[in-house]
C-alpha positions in Angstrom: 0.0 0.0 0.0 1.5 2.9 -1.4 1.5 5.7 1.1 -0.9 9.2 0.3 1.8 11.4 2.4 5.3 10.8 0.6 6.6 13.3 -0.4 7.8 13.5 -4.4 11.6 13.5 -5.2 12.9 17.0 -5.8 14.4 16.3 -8.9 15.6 20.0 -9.2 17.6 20.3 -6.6 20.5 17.4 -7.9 19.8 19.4 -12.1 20.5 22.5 -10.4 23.8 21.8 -8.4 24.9 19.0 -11.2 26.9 22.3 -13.2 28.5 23.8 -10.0 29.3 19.9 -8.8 31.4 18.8 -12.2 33.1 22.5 -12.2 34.3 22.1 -8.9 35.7 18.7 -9.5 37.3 19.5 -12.6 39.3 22.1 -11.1 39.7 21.6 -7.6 38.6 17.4 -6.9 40.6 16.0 -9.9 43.7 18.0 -9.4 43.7 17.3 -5.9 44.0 13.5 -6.2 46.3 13.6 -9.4 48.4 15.2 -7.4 48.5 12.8 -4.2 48.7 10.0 -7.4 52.0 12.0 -8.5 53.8 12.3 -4.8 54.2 8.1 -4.8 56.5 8.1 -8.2 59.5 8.8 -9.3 61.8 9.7 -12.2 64.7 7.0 -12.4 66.6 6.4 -15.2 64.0 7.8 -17.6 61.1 5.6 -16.2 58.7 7.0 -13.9 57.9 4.4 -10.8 56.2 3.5 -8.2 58.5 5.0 -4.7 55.7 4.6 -2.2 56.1 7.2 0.8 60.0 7.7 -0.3 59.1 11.5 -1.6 57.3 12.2 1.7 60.5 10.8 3.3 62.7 12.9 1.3 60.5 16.5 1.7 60.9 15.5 6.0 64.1 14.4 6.4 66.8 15.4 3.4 69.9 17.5 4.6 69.3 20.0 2.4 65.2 20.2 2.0 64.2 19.6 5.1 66.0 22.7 6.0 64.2 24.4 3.5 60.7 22.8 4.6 61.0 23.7 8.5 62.0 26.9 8.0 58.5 27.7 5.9 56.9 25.6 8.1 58.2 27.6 11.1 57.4 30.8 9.1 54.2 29.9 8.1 53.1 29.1 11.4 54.4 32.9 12.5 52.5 34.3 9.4 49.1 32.7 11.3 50.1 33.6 14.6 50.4 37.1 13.4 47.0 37.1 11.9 45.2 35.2 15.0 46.5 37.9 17.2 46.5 41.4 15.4 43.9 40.6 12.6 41.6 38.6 14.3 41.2 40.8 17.3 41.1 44.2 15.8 38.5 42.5 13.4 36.2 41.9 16.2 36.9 45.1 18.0 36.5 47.2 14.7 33.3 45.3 14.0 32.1 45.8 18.0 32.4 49.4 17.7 30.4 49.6 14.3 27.9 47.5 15.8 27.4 50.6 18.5 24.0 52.7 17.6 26.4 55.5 18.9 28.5 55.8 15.6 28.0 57.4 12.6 28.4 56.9 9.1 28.8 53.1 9.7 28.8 52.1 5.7 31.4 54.3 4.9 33.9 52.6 7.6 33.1 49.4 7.0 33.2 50.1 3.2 37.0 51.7 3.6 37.9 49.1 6.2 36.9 46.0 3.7 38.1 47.6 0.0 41.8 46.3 0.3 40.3 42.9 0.8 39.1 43.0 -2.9 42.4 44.8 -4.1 44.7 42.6 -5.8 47.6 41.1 -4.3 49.7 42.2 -7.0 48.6 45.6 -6.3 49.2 45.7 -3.1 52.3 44.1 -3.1 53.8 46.8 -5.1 52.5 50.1 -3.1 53.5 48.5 0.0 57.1 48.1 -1.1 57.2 51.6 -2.9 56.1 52.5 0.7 58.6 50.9 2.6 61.5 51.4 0.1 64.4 53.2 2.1 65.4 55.2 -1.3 61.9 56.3 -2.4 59.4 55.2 -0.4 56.9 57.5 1.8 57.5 55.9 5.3 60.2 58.0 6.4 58.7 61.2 5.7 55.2 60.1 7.2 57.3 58.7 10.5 59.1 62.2 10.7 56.1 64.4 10.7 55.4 62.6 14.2 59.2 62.5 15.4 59.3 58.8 14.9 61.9 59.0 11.5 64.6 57.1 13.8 62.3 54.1 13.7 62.3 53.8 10.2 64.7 50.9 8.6 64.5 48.8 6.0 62.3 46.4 7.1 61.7 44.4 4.1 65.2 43.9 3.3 66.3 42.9 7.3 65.7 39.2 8.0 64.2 40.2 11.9 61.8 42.3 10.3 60.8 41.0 6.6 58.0 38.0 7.4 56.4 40.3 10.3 56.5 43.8 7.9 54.9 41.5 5.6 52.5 39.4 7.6 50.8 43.2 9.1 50.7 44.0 5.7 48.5 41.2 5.2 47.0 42.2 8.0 45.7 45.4 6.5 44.8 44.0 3.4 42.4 41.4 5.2 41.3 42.9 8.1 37.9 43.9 6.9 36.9 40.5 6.3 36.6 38.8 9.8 35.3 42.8 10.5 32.0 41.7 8.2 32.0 38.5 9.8 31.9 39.5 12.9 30.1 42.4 12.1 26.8 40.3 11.1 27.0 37.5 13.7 26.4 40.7 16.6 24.0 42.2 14.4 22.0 38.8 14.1 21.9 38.8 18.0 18.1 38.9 19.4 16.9 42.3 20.3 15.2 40.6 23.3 18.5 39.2 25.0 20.1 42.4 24.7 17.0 44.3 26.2 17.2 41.5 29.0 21.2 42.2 29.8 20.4 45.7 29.8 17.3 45.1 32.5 20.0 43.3 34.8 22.3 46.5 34.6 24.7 45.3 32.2 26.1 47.7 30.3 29.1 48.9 28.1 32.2 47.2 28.0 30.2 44.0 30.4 27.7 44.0 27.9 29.8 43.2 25.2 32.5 40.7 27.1 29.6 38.9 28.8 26.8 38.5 26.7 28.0 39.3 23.0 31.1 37.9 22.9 30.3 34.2 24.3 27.4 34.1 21.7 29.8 35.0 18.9 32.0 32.8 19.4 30.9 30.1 16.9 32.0 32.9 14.0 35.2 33.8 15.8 35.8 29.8 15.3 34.8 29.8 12.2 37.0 32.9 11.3 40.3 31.1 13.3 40.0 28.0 10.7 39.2 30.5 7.7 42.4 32.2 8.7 44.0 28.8 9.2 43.6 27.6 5.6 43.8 30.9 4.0 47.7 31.5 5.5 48.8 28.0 5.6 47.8 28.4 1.4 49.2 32.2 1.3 51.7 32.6 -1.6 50.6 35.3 -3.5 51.8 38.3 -1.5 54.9 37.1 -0.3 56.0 36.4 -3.8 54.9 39.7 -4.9 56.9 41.7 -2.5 59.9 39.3 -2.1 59.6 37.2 -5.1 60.0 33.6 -5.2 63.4 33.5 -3.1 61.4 34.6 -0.4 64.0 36.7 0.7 66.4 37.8 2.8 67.8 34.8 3.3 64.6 32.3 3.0 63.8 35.0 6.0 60.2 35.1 4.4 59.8 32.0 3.2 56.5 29.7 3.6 55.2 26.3 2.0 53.8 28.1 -0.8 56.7 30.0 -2.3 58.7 26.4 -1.3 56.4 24.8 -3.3 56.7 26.9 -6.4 60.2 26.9 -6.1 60.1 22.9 -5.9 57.5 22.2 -8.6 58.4 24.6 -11.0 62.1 25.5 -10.2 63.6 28.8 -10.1 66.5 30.4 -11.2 69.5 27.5 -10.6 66.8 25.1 -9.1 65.5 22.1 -11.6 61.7 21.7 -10.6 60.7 18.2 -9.4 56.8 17.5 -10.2 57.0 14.4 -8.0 58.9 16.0 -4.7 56.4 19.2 -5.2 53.9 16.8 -5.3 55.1 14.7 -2.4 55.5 18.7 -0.6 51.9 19.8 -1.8 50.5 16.4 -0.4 52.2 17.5 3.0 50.3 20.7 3.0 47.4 19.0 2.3 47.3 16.4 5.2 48.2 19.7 7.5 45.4 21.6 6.7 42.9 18.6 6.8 44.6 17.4 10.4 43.8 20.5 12.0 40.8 21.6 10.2 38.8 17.7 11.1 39.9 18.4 14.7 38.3 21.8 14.7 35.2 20.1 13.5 34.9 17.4 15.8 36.8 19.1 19.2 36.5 22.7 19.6 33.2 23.7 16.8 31.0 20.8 18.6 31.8 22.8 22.3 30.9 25.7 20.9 27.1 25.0 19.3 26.3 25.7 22.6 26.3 28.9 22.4 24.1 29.2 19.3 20.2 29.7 19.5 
C-alpha cells in the first residue's frame, strides 16, 4: 500500500547543483587527487615508478630540504600567529564598535575598512614596497612628521623584520573580512537578549564581554579556521613583494613560495613534479589534520552557544 503522504523526489535540486558539482571537481577534486597519485612516483633512469612514501620521506628528512621545509613551516606558522593575534582581534573590536547605535556613518567605515580585501595582491604588493622602500618610499617622511623617522629601517630587506613587515601587511589587506564577519554574527543577536542584559544592569564594556562575545563565538571559530587555511595556502603576496626566493635569506619563506620553487624551479633550481607533489600532499594532510579536529573538538563545544 503505497502511502498518500510521501513526499515527491525533488528532482531540481541534484539538475541545479549537477553544473557547480562537475566544475568544482574538474578544477579543484581531480587536481587534488592527481596530485597525491604523483607524490608516490619517481623519475629513475627515464622511467617514472612506483617509490611509495619515499618522496614524503625525502621533503621531511633530506639534509638540504628539510632545511628548507621547516623553516616555511616555522614561518608559516608565525604568518598565522600574526593574523590570529593582530587581525583577528582588531577584526572583532573594529566590527564591536560599528555595531554601536552611537557611531556614525557606519557604511562608509566598514566600506573603507573592507576595500583592500578586494584589491589585488599584486597591487598591493607593489604600493607596500614603494612605501617601505628606504630610497623612495613615503614611510620616512610620514614617521618624521610625528618625530618617529629614527624608527624607520628597511624592514623588508632585514631578516628580523621582513615576514612580520609583511604578515601586518596582510594584515591590513584582510582585516575587513573577519570585521564583516563579525560584524553580522552581533547584528543577528536577538533584540530581546540584549534588552534582557540591559534590564540586569549590564552595560558597556560588560555587555559586550559577557553577553555578546560568548554568543559569537561560533564565528570567531569559524573565522580562526578561515584564517588557518587561508595563511597555511598564502603565496601570493609574499612572492609579490619578495619574489619567489622569499628573501632575505629564505627570511620570508613559507610552503607556498617552497612549493613553487620545488615544482616549478627557479633560477638554478631544476623543478621536481614528484617532490612538489610529495611537498603539496604535506600541506594538504596539514590543513585537513587541523581543520577535522576543529570540527569534531572545539566547533561541537561551541554549538552551545548558538540559538
Amino acid at each position: 500500500m503505497v502511502a498518500l503522504n510521501k513526499k515527491p523526489f525533488r528532482w531540481h535540486i541534484p539538475i541545479l547543483l549537477l553544473p557547480a558539482f562537475l566544475i568544482y571537481s574538474t578544477i579543484m577534486v581531480l587536481p587534488l587527487f592527481g596530485t597525491l597519485q604523483l607524490s608516490f612516483f619517481n623519475l629513475e633512469n627515464g622511467k617514472v615508478i612506483f617509490v611509495g612514501l619515499q618522496n614524503f620521506y625525502y621533503v621531511l628528512t633530506d639534509e638540504f630540504f628539510s632545511v628548507r621545509f621547516w623553516n616555511a613551516l616555522g614561518n608559516n606558522a608565525y604568518f598565522f600567529m600574526i593574523h590570529m593575534l593582530v587581525q583577528n582581534p582588531l577584526g572583532v573590536l573594529i566590527a564591536a564598535m560599528l555595531s554601536s547605535k552611537k557611531i556614525r556613518a557606519v557604511a562608509f567605515y566598514r566600506t573603507a575598512i573592507f576595500i583592500p580585501a578586494i584589491l589585488s595582491f599584486v597591487i598591493v604588493g607593489f604600493v607596500w614596497k614603494l612605501i617601505l622602500s628606504p630610497l623612495w618610499g613615503i614611510a620616512p617622511d610620514l614617521l618624521d612628521l610625528i618625530g618617529l623617522k629614527s624608527l624607520f629601517t628597511a624592514w623588508l630587506g632585514k631578516e628580523a623584520y621582513a615576514l612580520t613587515t609583511i604578515s601586518l601587511v596582510s594584515v591590513w589587506q584582510y582585516l575587513g573580512i573577519p570585521m564583516m564577519l563579525i560584524y553580522a554574527a552581533l547584528l543577528s543577536i536577538p533584540e530581546e537578549v540584549i534588552e534582557a542584559a540591559e534590564c540586569d544592569g549590564i552595560t558597556g564594556s560588560s555587555l559586550f564581554f559577557k553577553i555578546k562575545l560568548p554568543l559569537i563565538l561560533p564565528s570567531i571559530g569559524i573565522i580562526s579556521i578561515l584564517t588557518f587555511v587561508g595563511n597555511f595556502n598564502a603565496f601570493d603576496l609574499i612572492y609579490s613583494m619578495q619574489g619567489a626566493l622569499a628573501g632575505p635569506d629564505f627570511s620570508t619563506d613559507i610552503l607556498g613560495t617552497l612549493l613553487y620553487r620545488t615544482f616549478f624551479g627557479f633560477q638554478l633550481q631544476l623543478g621536481d613534479h614528484y617532490i612538489g607533489s610529495a611537498l603539496a600532499s604535506v600541506m594538504f594532510f596539514i590543513i585537513l589534520v587541523v581543520v577535522t579536529a576543529y570540527l569534531f573538538i572545539v566547533q561541537n563545544r561551541l554549538r552551545r552557544y548558538q540559538f
